[in-house]
N, C-alpha and C positions, 0 to 999 in steps of 0.2 A: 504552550504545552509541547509542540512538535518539536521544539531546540531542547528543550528538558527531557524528552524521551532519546534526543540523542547523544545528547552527552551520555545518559543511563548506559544506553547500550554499548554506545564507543566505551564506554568506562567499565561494561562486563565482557569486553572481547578479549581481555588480558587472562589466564589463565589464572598467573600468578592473585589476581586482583578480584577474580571472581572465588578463588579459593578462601580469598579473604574474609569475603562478602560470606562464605560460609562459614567460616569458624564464628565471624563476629554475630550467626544467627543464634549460637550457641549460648554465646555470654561475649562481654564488650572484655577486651584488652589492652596492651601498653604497646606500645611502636617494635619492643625489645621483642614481647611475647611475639607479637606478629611477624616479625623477622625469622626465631627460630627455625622453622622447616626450611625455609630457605637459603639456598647457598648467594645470597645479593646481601649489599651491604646496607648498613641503617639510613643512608640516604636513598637509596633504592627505595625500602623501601615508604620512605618518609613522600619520596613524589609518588606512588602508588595508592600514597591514603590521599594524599594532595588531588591526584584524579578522584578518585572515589567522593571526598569530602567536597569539591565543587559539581559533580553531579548528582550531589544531595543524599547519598549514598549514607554517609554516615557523617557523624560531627565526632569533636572532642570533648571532654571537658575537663575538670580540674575536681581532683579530691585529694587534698592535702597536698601530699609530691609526687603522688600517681597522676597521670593525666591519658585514662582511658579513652579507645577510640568506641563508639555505641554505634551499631545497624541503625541506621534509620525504616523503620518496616513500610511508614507512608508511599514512600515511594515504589513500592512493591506493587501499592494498588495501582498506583496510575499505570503500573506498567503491564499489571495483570486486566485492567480496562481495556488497555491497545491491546494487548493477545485476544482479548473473551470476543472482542467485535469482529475478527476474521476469523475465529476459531467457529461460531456461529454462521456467518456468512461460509465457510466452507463447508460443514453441515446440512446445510440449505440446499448449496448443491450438490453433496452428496447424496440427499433425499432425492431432489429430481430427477437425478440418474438413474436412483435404485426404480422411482417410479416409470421412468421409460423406459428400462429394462425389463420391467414387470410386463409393462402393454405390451412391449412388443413379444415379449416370451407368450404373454395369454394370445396374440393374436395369432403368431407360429404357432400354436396347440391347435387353436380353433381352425386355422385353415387346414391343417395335416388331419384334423377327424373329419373334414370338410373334403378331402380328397381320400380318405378312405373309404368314407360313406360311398363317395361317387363310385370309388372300384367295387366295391359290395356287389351295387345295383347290377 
């Protein structure tokens, strides 16, 4: 799982390649379509699906003489699993902070009416 989340990621650090990853969340494309925006040539980007398609990213397939490139979405969960466990764990300790900040603020209260009280007397 750990080499398959890296390739994923090494394979969305590409701008070009992650842009990809969003049009094809849209609807699946031709090599030609996915080319368009871009000023790179059709083997560009033919190795840019070539990353993409071996970090499971997306596959090809064949309809007729089209041979659309399709998002693979699966692989979104695995990736969205490895975010949800530290996004969580970060959480966690952002609670315990918010909780020690709390004491210690309720104990600065209580000792300043504790030292007011004393000046009263």
């Amino acid at each position: 799982m750990e080499d398959r989340l890296n390739r994923v990621f090494s394979a969305l650090a590409d701008p070009i390649r992650r842009d990809m990853v969003a049009r094809l969340a849209a609807d699946d494309a031709t090599v030609n379509e996915l080319a368009e925006p871009y000023d790179v040539s059709l083997q560009a980007v033919s190795k840019h699906l070539k990353v993409l398609e071996e970090a499971g990213l997306v596959s090809r397939s064949r309809q007729a003489q089209r041979r659309p490139v399709h998002l693979e979405a699966e692989v979104f969960d695995l990736m969205t699993a490895w975010i949800e466990r530290y996004r969580r764990q970060a959480e966690e300790r952002y609670r315990r902070l918010d909780a020690l900040l709390a004491a210690m603020d309720e104990s600065s209260n209580s000792r300043s009416a504790t030292d007011q009280e004393r000046g009263a007397s």
